[in-house]
C-alpha positions as a Markdown table, in Angstrom:
| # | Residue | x | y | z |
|---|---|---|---|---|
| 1 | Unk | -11.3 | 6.3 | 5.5 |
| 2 | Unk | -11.7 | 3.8 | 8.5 |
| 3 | Unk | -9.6 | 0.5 | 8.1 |
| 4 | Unk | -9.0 | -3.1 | 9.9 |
| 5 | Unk | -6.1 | -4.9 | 10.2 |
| 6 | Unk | -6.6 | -7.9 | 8.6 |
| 7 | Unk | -3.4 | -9.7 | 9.6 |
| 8 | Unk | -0.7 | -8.7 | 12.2 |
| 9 | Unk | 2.8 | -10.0 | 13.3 |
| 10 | Unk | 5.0 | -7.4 | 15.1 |
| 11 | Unk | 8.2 | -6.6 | 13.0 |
| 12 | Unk | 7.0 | -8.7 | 10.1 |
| 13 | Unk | 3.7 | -8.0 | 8.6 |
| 14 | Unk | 0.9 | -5.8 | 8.4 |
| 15 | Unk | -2.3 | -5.8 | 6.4 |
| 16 | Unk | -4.9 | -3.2 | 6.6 |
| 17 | Unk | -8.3 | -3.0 | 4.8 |
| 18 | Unk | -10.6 | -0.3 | 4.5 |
| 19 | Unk | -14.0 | -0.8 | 6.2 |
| 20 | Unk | -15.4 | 2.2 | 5.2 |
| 21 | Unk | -15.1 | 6.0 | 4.1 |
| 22 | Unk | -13.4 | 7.1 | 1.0 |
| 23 | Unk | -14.5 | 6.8 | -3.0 |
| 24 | Unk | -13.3 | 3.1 | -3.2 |
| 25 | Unk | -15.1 | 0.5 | -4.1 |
| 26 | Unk | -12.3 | -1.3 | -2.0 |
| 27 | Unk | -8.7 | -0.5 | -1.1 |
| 28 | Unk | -6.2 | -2.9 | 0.7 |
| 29 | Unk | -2.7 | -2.7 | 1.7 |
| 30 | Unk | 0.0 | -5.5 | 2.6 |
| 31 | Unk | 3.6 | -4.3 | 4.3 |
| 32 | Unk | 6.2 | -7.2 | 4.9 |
| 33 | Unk | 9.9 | -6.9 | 6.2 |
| 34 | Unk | 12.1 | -9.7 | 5.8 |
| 35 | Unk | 15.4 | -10.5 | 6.5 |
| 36 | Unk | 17.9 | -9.6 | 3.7 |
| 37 | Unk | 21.6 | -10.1 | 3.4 |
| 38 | Unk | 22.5 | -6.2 | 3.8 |
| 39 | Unk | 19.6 | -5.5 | 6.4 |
| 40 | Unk | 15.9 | -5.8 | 5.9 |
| 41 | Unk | 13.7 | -6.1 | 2.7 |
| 42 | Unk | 10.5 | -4.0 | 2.8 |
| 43 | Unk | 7.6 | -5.4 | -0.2 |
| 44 | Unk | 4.3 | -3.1 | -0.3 |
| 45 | Unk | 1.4 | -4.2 | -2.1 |
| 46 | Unk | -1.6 | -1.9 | -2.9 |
| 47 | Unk | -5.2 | -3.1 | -4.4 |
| 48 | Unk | -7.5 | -0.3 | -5.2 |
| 49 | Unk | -11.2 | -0.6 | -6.8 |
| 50 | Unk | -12.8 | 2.3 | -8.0 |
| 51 | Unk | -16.3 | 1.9 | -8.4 |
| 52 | Unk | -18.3 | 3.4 | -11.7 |
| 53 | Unk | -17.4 | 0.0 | -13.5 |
| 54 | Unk | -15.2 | 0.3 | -16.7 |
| 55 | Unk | -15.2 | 4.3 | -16.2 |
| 56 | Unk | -13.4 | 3.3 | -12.9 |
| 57 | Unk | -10.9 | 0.8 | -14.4 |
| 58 | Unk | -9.7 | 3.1 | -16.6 |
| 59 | Unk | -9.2 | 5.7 | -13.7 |
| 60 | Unk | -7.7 | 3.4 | -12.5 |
| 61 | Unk | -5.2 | 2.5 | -14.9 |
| 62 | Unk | -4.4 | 6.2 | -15.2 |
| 63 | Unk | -4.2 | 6.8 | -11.2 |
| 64 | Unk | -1.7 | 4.0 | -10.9 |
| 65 | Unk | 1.1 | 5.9 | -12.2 |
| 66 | Unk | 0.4 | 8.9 | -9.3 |
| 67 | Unk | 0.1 | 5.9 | -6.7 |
| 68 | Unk | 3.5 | 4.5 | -7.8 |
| 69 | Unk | 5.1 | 8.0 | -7.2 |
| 70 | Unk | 3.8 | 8.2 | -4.1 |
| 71 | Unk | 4.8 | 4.5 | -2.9 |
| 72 | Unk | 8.5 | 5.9 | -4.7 |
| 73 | Unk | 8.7 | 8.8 | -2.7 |
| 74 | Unk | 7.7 | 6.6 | 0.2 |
| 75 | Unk | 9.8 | 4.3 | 0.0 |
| 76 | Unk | 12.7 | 6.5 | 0.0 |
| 77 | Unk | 11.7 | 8.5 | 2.8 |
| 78 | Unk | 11.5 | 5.2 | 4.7 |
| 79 | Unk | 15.1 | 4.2 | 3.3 |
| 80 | Unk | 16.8 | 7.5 | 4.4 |
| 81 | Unk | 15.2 | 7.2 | 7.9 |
| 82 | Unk | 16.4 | 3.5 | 8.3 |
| 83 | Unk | 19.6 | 4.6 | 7.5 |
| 84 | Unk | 20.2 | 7.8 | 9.6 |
């Protein structure tokens, strides 16, 4: 899949969309760190469309709960890191 990067701030944000490649109708991504009182807060927001009309909505319902694993898994990958 090919993306842009639909908004940038260094540290801050980062937004990427897919231009191309892949089975998605479209697929979009949003990171943002903010200050927290303990350290940093990290948000992640994920918008997938599968093509194939209500077929692909239902895939899509079911695919959800493998994409939040992965985002889990992610997440804490990125939290062990930041804390080493």
């Amino acid at each position: 899949m090919q993306f842009e990067v639909t908004e940038w701030k260094e540290n801050e944000k980062l937004a990427i969309r897919m231009i191309s490649g892949g089975s998605y109708k479209s697929y979009e991504q949003h990171f943002a760190v903010e200050p927290a009182p303990s350290g940093s807060r990290v948000s992640f927001m994920e918008e997938i469309i599968l093509p194939f009309g209500v077929l692909g909505k239902l895939i899509g319902v079911i695919a959800q709960g493998m994409s939040n694993a992965s985002v889990d898994k992610m997440f804490a990958k990125l939290k062990v890191l930041a804390e080493a």
